[in-house]
C-alpha positions as CSV (number, residue, x, y, z in Angstrom):
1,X,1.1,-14.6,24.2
2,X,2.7,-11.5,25.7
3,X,1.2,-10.3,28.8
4,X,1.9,-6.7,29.7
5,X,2.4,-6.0,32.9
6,X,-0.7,-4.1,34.8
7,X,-2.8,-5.2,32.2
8,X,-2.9,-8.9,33.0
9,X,-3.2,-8.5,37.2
10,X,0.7,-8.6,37.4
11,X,1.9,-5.6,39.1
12,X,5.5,-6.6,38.6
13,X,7.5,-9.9,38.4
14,X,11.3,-10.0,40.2
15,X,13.8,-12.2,40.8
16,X,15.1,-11.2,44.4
17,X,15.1,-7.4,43.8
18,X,15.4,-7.5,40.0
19,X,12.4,-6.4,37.7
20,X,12.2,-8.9,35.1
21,X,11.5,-7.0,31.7
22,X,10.9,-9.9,29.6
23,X,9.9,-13.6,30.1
24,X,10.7,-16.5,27.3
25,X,9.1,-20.0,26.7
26,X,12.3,-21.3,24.7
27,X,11.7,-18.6,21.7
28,X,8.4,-17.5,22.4
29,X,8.1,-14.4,24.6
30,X,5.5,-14.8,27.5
31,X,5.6,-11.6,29.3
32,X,6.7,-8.1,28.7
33,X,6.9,-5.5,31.2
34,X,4.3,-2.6,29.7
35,X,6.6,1.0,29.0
36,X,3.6,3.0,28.9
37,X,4.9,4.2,25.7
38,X,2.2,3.7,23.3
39,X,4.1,3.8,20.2
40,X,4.9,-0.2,19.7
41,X,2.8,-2.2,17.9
42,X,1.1,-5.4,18.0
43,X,-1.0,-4.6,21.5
44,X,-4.2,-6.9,21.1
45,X,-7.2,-5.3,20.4
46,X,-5.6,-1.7,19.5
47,X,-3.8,1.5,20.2
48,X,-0.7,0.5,20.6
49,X,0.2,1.6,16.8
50,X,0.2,6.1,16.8
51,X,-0.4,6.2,12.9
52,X,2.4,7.5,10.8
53,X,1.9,10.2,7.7
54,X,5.1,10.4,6.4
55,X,4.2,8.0,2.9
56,X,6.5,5.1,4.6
57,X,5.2,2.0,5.5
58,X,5.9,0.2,9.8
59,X,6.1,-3.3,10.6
60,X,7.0,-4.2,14.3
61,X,8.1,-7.1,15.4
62,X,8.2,-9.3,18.2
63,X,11.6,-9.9,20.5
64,X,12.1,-13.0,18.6
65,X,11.9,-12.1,14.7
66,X,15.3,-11.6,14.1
67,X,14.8,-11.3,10.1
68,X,12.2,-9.5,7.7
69,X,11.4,-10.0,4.2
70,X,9.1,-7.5,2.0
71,X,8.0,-7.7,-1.8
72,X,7.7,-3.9,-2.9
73,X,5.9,-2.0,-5.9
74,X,6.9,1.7,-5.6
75,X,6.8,4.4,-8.3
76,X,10.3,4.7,-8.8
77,X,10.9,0.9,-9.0
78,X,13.0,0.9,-5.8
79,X,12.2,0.5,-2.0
80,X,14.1,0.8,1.3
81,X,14.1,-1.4,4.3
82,X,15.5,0.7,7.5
83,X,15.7,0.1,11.1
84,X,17.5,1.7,14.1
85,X,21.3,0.3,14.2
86,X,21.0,-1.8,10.9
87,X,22.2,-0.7,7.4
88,X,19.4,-0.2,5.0
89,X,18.7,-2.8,2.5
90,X,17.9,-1.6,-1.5
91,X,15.5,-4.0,-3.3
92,X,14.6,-3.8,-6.4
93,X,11.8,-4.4,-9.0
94,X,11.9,-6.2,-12.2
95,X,9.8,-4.5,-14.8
96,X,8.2,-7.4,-16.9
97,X,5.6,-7.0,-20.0
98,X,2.4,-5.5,-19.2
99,X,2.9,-5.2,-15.6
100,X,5.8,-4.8,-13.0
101,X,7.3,-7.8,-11.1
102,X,8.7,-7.9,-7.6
103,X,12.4,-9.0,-7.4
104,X,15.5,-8.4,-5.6
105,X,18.4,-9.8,-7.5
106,X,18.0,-13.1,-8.6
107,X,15.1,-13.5,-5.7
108,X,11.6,-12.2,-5.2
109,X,12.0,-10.4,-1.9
110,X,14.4,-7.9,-0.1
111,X,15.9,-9.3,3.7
112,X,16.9,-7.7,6.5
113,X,18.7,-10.0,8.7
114,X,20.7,-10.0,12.2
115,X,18.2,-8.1,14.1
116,X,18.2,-8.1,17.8
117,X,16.8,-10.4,19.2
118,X,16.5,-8.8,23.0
119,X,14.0,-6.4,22.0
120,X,10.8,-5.6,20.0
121,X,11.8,-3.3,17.0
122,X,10.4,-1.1,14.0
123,X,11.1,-1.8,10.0
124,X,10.1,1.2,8.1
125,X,9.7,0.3,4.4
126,X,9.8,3.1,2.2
127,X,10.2,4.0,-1.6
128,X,13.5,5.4,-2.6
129,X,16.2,5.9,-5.6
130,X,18.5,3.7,-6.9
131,X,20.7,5.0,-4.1
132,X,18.7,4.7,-1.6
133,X,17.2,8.4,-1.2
134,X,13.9,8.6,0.0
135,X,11.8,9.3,-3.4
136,X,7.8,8.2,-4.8
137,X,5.2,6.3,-3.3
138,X,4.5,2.8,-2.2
139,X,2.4,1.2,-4.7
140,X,2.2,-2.6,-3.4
141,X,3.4,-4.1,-0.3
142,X,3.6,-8.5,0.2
143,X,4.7,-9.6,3.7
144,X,2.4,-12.8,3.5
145,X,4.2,-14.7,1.2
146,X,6.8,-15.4,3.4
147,X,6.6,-17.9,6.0
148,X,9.7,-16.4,7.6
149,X,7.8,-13.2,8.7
150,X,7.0,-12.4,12.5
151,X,5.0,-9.2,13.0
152,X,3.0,-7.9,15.5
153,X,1.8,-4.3,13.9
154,X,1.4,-3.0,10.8
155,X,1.3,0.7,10.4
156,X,0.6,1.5,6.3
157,X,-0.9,4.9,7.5
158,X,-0.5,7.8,4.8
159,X,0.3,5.6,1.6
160,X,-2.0,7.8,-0.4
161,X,-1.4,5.7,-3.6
162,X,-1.4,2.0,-2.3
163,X,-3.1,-0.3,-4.7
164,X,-2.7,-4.0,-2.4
165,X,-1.3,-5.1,0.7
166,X,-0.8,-8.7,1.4
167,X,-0.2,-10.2,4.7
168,X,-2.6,-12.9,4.7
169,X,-1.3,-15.6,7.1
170,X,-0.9,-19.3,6.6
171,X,-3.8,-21.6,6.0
172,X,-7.3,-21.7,3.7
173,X,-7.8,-21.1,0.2
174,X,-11.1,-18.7,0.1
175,X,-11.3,-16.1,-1.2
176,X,-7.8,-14.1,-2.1
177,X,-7.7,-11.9,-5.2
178,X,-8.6,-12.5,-8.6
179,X,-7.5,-10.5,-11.7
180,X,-8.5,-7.4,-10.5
181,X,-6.0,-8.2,-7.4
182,X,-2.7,-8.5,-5.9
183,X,-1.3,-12.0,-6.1
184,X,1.2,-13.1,-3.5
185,X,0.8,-16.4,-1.4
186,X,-0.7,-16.8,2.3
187,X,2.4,-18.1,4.1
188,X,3.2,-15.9,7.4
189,X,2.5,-16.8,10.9
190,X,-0.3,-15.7,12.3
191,X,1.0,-12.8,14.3
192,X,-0.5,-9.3,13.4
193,X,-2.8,-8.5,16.2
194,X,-3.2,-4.4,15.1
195,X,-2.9,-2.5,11.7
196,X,-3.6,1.0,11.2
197,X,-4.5,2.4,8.2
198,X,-4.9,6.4,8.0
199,X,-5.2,7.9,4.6
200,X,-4.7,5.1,2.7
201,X,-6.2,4.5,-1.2
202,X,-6.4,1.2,-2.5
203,X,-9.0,2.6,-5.0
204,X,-9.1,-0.5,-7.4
205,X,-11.9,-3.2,-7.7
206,X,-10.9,-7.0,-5.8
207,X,-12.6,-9.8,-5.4
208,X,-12.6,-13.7,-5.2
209,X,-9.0,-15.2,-5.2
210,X,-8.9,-17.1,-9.0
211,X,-5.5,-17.4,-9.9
212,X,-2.6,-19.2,-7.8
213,X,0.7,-16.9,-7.1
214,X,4.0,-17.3,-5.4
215,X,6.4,-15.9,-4.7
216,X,8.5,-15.9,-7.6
217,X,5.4,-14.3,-9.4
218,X,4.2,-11.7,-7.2
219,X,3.0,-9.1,-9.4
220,X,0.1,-5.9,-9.0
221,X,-3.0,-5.6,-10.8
222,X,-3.8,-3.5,-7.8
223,X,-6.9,-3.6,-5.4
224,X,-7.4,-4.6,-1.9
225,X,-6.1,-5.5,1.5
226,X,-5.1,-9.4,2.6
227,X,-5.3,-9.9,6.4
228,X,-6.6,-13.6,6.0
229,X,-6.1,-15.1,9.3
230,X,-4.1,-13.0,11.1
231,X,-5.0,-12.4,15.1
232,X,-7.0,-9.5,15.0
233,X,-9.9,-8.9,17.7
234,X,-13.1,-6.9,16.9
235,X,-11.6,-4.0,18.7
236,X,-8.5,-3.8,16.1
237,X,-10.8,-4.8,13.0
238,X,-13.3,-1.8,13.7
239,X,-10.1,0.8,14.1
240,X,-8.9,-0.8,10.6
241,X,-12.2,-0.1,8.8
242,X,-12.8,3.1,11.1
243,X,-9.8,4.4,9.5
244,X,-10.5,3.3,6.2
245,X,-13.8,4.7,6.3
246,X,-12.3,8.0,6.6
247,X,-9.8,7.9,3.7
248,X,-10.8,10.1,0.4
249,X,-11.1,7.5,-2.0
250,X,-12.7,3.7,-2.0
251,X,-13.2,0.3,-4.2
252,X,-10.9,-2.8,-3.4
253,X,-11.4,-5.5,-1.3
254,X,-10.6,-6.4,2.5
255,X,-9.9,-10.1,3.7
256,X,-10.6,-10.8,7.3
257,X,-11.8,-14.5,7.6
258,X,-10.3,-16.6,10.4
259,X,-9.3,-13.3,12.4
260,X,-10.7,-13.8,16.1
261,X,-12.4,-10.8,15.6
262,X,-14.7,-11.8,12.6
263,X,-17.8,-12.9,14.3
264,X,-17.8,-10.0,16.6
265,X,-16.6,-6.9,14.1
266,X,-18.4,-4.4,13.0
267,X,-18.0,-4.2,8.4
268,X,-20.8,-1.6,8.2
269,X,-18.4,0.7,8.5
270,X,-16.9,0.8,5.3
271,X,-19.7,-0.1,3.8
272,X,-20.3,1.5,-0.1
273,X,-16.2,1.8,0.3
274,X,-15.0,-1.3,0.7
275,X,-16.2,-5.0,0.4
276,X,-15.1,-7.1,3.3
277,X,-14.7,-10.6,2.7
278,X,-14.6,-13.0,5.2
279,X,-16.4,-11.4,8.1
């Protein structure tokens, strides 16, 4: 776990006069000095994340994540993975009978490989033309179904016509989405420790999990949020439904169980909006 400095007791840590910035545990980052910034994700228990409003979705990740991989369902049947210093990767959908597939070429996903791996960074996902200029909305978003993926934050703030978002982490079977739902598989780390979620709509009904999905298949029926044991406190589940509570629309379902913060978090406050499973 990360331990930022002043907030742990640690005023500083040095190697003769050097400030050490960042501490490993072979790949596994064990301290990291605090910027004061406030706009990284991933800070434990919240605020960390400044919610974004531009209709793109955030995903920050840790020193070590040196790839990302996203499943995308966007109005214009293409999406856009960007970050500072990298060269954007175009993924495309597969539109299929009835309903519209995820797939990038001959795969189910669009990478992003070679990041650094000396610093945290940003991904923005966003939906674009076939050439990659920023045009429509996100519809569907699956970072779970890939056990590759290492994030800290998620910022989905301002997707005004999101219909599912799956990041449930590896591990359990109960309950996922049924045919009202998004399908996509539980298969990510257990990392996400904040999500924000301003203005967001996934105004369609969820429910129990009754059909099984991978990643091959991933397809929207549209409805609900999968956080399924990620390592979210109270403190970052009450800001998620805090800021769903205040979105314009409801409906869909929100899947918590095996966060650290279930026991303690407060569902009430979407309640009428939203159906929380889990806490």
């Amino acid at each position: 776990m990360s331990m930022k400095k002043g907030s742990t007791g640690i005023s500083g840590a040095y190697v003769g006069t050097t400030e050490i910035k960042k501490i490993y545990r072979g790949t596994t980052l064990i301290f990291e000095k605090d910027t004061g910034d406030g706009g990284g994700g991933g800070g434990g228990g919240g605020g960390g994340i400044t919610p974004n409003t531009d209709g793109k979705a955030r995903f920050y990740l840790p020193a070590a994540a040196t790839s990302f991989r996203i499943s995308a369902n966007t109005s214009t049947g293409y999406f856009k993975i960007s970050s500072p210093g990298k060269t954007d990767v175009i993924g495309r959908e597969h539109s299929a009978t009835g309903y519209t597939y995820y797939v990038f070429g001959g795969g189910a996903y669009a990478e992003m490989t070679g990041l650094s791996s000396g610093a945290t960074k940003t991904v923005t996902v966003s939906s674009c033309t076939s050439g990659g200029s920023d045009s429509g909305n996100i519809v569907g978003l699956d970072v779970g179904s890939d056990s590759t993926n290492n994030i800290t934050g998620v910022d989905i703030s301002g997707l005004t016509s999101l219909l599912v978002c799956n990041a449930g982490a590896t591990g359990g079977t109960i309950p996922k989405f049924q045919g009202g739902g998004p399908a996509g598989t539980r298969a990510m780390v257990s990392s996400i420790t904040e999500i924000r979620a301003v203005n967001v709509a996934t105004n369609s009904t969820g429910g129990n999990y009754a059909q099984v999905y991978g990643p091959t298949t991933t397809f929207v029926y549209g409805g609900g949020i999968d956080l399924y044991n990620q390592d979210l406190d109270a403190t970052a589940l009450d800001q998620f439904y805090t800021d769903l509570a205040a979105s314009s629309t409801s409906g869909g379902a929100l899947y918590v169980g095996l966060n650290p913060g279930r026991t303690s978090d407060n569902p009430s406050i979407v309640s009428g909006k939203y159906t929380v499973y889990g806490s």
